[in-house]
Every structure is written in structure tokens, then in C-alpha cells.
ZAMARGU-4260 file (C-alpha; in steps of 0.2 Angstrom, whole numbers, plus 5000, padded with zeros to 4 digits):
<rodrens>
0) 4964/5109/4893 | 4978/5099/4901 | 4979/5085/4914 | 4992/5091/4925 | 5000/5072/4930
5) 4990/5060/4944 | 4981/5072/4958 | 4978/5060/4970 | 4977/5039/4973 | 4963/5033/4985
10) 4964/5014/4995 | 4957/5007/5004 | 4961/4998/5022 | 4953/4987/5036 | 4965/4997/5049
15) 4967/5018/5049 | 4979/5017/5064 | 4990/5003/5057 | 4989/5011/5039 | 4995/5028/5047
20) 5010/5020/5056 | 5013/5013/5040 | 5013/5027/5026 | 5019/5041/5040 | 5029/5031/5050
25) 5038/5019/5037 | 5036/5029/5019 | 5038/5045/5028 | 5024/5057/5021 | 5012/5067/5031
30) 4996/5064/5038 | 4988/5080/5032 | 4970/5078/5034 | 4961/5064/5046 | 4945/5065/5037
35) 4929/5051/5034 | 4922/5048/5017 | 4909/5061/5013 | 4897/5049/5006 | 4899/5035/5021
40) 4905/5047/5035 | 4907/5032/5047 | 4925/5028/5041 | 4939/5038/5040 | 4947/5046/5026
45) 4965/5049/5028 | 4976/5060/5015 | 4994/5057/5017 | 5005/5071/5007 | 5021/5079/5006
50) 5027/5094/5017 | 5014/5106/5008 | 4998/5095/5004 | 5002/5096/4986 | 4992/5089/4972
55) 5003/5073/4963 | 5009/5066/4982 | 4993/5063/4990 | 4991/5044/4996 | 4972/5044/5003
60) 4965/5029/5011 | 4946/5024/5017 | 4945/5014/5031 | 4932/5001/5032 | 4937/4989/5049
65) 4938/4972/5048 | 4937/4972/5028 | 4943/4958/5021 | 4960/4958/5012 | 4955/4961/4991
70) 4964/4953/4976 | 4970/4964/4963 | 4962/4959/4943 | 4955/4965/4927 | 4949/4984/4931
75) 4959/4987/4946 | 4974/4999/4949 | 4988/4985/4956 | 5005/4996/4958 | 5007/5013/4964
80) 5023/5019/4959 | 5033/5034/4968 | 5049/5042/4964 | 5067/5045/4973 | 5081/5053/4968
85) 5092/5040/4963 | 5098/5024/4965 | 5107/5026/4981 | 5090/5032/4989 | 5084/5014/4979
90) 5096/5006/4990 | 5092/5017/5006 | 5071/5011/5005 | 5079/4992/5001 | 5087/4993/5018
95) 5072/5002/5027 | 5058/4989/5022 | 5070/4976/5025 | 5071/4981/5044 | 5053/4980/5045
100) 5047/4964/5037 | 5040/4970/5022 | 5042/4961/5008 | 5052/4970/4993 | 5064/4966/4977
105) 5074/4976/4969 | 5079/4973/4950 | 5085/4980/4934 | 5084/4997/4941 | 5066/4999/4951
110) 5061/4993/4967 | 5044/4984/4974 | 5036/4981/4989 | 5021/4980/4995 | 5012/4985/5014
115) 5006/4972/5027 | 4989/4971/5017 | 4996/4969/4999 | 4995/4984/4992 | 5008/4984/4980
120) 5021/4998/4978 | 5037/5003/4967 | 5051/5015/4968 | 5057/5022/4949 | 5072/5035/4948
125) 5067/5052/4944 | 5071/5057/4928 | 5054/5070/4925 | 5063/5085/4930 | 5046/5091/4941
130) 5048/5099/4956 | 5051/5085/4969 | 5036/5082/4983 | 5043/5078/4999 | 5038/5078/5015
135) 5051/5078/5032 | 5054/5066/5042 | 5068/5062/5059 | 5071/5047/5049 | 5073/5049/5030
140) 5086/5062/5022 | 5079/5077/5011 | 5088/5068/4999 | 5081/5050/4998 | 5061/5057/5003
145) 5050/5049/4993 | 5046/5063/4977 | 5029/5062/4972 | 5019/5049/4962 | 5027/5043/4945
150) 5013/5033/4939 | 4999/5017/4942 | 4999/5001/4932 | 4982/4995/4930 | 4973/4979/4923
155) 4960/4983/4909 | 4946/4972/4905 | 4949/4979/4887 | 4965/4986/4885 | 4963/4993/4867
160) 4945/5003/4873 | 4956/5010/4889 | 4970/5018/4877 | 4960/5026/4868 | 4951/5035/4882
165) 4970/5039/4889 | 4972/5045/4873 | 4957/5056/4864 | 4950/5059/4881 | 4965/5063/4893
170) 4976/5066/4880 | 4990/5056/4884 | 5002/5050/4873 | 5012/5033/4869 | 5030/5033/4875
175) 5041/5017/4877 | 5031/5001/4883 | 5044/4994/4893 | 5050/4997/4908 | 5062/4991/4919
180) 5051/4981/4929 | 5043/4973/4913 | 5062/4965/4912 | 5065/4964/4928 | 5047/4949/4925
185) 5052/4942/4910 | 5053/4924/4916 | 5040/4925/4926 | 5021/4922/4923 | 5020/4938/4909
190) 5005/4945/4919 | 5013/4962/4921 | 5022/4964/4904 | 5015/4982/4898 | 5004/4982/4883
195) 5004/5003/4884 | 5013/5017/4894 | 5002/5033/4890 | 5013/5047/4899 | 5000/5062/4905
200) 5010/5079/4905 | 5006/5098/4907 | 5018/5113/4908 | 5016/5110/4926 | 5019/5091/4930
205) 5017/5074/4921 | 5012/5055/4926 | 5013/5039/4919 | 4999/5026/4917 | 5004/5008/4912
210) 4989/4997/4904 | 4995/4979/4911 | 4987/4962/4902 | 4979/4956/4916 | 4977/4938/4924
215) 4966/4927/4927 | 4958/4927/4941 | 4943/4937/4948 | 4946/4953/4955 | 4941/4956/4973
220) 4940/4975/4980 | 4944/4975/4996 | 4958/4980/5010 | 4975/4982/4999 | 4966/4985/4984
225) 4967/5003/4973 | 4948/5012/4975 | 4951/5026/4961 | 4965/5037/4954 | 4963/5054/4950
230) 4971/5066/4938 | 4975/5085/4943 | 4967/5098/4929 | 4966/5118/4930 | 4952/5126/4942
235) 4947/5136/4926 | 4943/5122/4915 | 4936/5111/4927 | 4916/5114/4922 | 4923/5112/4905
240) 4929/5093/4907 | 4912/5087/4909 | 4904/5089/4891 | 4922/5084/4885 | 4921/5066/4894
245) 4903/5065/4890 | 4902/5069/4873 | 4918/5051/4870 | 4903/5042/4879 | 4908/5042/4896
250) 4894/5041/4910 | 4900/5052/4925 | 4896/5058/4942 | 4893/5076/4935 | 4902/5090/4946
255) 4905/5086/4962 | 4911/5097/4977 | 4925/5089/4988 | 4928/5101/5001 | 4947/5102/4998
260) 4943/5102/4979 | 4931/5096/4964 | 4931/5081/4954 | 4922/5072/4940 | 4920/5054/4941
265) 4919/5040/4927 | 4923/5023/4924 | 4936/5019/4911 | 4931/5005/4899 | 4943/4994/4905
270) 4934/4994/4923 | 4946/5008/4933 | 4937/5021/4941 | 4944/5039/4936 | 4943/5053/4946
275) 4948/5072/4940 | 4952/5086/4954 | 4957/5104/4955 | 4971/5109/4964 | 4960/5124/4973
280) 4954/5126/4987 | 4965/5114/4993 | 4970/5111/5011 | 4978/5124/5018 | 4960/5135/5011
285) 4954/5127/5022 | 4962/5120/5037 | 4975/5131/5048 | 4989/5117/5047 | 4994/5116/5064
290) 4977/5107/5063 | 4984/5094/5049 | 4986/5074/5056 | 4978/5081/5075 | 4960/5085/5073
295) 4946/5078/5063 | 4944/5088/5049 | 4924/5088/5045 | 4915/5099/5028 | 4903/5110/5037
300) 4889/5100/5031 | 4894/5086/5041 | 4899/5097/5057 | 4883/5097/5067 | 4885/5078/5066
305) 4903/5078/5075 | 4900/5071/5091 | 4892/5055/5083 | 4903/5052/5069 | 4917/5052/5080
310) 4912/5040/5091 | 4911/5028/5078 | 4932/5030/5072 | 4945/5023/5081 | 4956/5037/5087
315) 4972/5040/5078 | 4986/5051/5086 | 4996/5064/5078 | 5010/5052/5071 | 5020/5069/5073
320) 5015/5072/5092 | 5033/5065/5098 | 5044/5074/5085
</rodrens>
């Protein structure tokens, strides 16, 4: 069994609409599902992707209104990472975020910057040699588009316990712990020099997840913040990935049927919450896209409750509606 890179990367957000503008409007990817959360359906679940909705692109947000901005610590996802082409596109996202407040640095080869709610982002150079994930946009060239997730940094309550989950489990392995951003921190506080880079690779396509020592303070979930990420694995061995994460331990949500695919979650022993998703059905199974970013997608369980349900989500245009 292989883990086919990182599937997806939920978050979560006081505003839909603001977040939308944001990711579709500012990072240029496609709304391609406005969803809600299938175990709270009052808030919205929004997936944001490339072009074609594929698995290893797909931001996904909950929406909780008024939640109160979260503080990233010990068990927490704190840095999603995307890749471009090159540097020059480094340098084309440098000038972008500048124009629109947002604050950024770029050094020793990456880029980071984080959204009006903290949530904290960075830009690496493709050097993976996987197909690119790009989605169009009026604004942003083909060829400095965002390209798919490279990786996550995470804080782990016990490092050495989350490695070897990455490890036996996931079946990772150990590649250089530096990074460029781990240089780029040197003089600063140390909190995000890497204590392990476990790289997560198939035939198909690869991630990177950075174990980070992690600082002080007391971790607070909340708007900003990292829910869950979740790694891609094959349709065929999906029912076999539970007895394999059970028997290192692992308590899990057993199978679980997410409409547009299905997961397994478990918590990590470091705290992080772990998701694993097939690729199929996937999106299109399921939705004609011209429907993608316009309607309000509901599973079939949940569409007799339509009229409710969206009468209590804010409504958020089809940020392509003017293209």
C-alpha cells in the first residue's frame, strides 16, 4: 500500500465569503464545491482546487461565523506549503500579496505569508517532477499558478512518537532536515528549526511533512488554525488501511463515506489529526461541473433538508461569475 502524497488540507474560518475572495480571488484556485460539513451542516464546507478538482490541490475550509481567531502550538498543522515553478513566480506572488496588504517574506529561497486570519503559508520551488495542479485564473500566468501542495509543518507534542507513526505506519522516509526556511530562522526564536522531514511518495505523486519543535504557548483551534490533513491512498486498498493503522495502536473513526470520497481518521501521537482519502468518486462523479463554485452542493442524505440549511449560510457568489 502506498500514500499517494497529501490528498487534501481542511481550515478553518469565521468568514466563507472573505475566505473565498481570498484563496479564489488572491491565490487563484477554484472554488469547486460550496459544501457544509456533513457532521454540523449549518456551516459551509468550501473545497478550493485546481482546474480539475484534483486530489494533492485541494484547500477545504469550515466556516464557523464569528469564531474567534486560533493560535497555532503543540499538535497543530502551522504552515501549508504550495509549489511554483520557479523563482521568478517567487517573485511574481512577492509582488501580488504586497499589493494587497498581506504580510509575506521572502528568504533563502522560499516565500511566507500568511491570510487576514493568520494562517500561515509558504511558497517552495518545484523540484518533485509531479504533474503540476493548476487552476486558471484572468490574473496569474499558467506559468507562475500555484502547483499543488508540497508539504505541512506541524508542532508535535511528542516528536519522536510522531515519526515513527510517519514512518511504520505511512511509510515515509527521512530525507534532509533542513530546509530553506529553517535557515532563512536561524537568528530568530528556533521554534520552527525541523527536527524531521519525512517525504511521503508513491509512483503517482509525493508530499513532505515537516515535524517542527514546537513553542510554548497553549494551542488554541480556532479561525486561522489547520483542522486536519489528509493523505491520498488507492480506492483498492482503502478497507485495508484500517486494520494496518489499528493494529500500530491507533484509535480511528473506522470507514467513513464522504460523498466525494472515503476516509479514515486518527490522531497522531503528537496531537495532529490525520485524515486518509481516495481519490474516487471524486467531484466530477458527482457534480456536473458547470455546477462547481455556483450551487450548493448537498450528499443526498442531506437534500430533503436543503431549504433549511441554506437559510442558515451566508450566500457566496460564483467568484467566477464575472470572468
Amino acid at each position: 500500500m502506498q500514500i499517494d502524497g497529501i490528498h487534501h488540507i481542511s481550515t478553518m474560518t469565521s468568514d466563507g465569503r472573505t475566505a473565498t475572495d481570498f484563496v479564489t480571488g488572491v491565490l487563484g484556485l477554484r472554488l469547486a464545491a460550496k459544501t457544509v460539513n456533513q457532521d454540523s451542516p449549518d456551516m459551509y464546507h468550501l473545497f478550493f482546487t485546481d482546474e480539475d478538482a484534483s486530489a494533492g490541490s485541494d484547500l477545504t475550509m469550515f466556516e464557523t461565523r464569528g469564531m474567534p481567531v486560533g493560535r497555532d502550538g503543540a499538535g497543530m498543522v502551522h504552515r501549508i506549503s504550495f509549489r511554483v515553478a520557479s523563482d521568478e513566480a517567487i517573485g511574481f506572488w512577492e509582488g501580488r500579496l504586497t499589493r494587497y496588504g498581506l504580510p509575506n517574506r521572502r528568504a533563502a529561497g522560499t516565500f511566507l505569508f500568511e491570510d487576514a486570519e493568520g494562517l500561515g503559508f509558504e511558497l517552495v520551488v518545484d523540484d518533485s517532477g509531479d504533474p503540476p495542479l493548476r487552476a486558471r485564473h484572468p490574473q496569474i500566468p499558467e506559468e507562475v499558478a500555484l502547483r499543488g501542495f508540497d508539504g505541512v509543518r506541524m508542532f508535535s507534542r511528542a516528536p519522536e512518537r510522531s515519526a515513527t507513526v510517519l514512518t511504520d505506519v505511512l511509510g515515509a522516509r527521512l530525507i534532509d532536515p533542513r530546509t530553506p526556511l529553517d535557515a532563512a530562522l536561524e537568528g530568530g526564536a528556533g521554534t520552527d528549526a525541523a527536527l524531521g522531514r519525512h517525504e511521503l511518495r508513491s509512483d503517482r505523486r509525493g508530499g513532505v511533512v515537516t515535524v517542527d519543535r514546537a513553542p510554548a504557548e497553549r494551542p488554541v483551534h480556532g479561525a486561522g488554525t489547520v483542522h486536519h490533513v489528509a493523505f491520498g491512498v488507492r480506492d483498492a486498498d482503502y478497507e485495508a488501511w484500517l486494520p494496518h493503522v489499528e493494529r500500530h495502536g491507533l484509535q480511528t473513526s473506522g470507514l467513513v463515506d464522504r460523498f466525494y470520497f472515503r476516509s479514515i481518521y486518527f490522531r497522531e501521537p503528537g496531537g495532529v489529526l490525520y485524515e486518509l482519502a481516495t481519490d474516487l468518486p471524486g467531484f466530477e462523479a458527482k457534480n456536473p461541473r458547470e455546477d462547481w463554485g455556483v450551487k450548493t452542493i448537498l450528499p443526498p442524505w442531506l437534500e430533503e433538508h436543503r431549504t433549511a440549511i441554506e437559510a442558515n449560510l451566508q450566500p457566496i457568489p460564483d467568484p467566477r461569475e464575472d470572468w
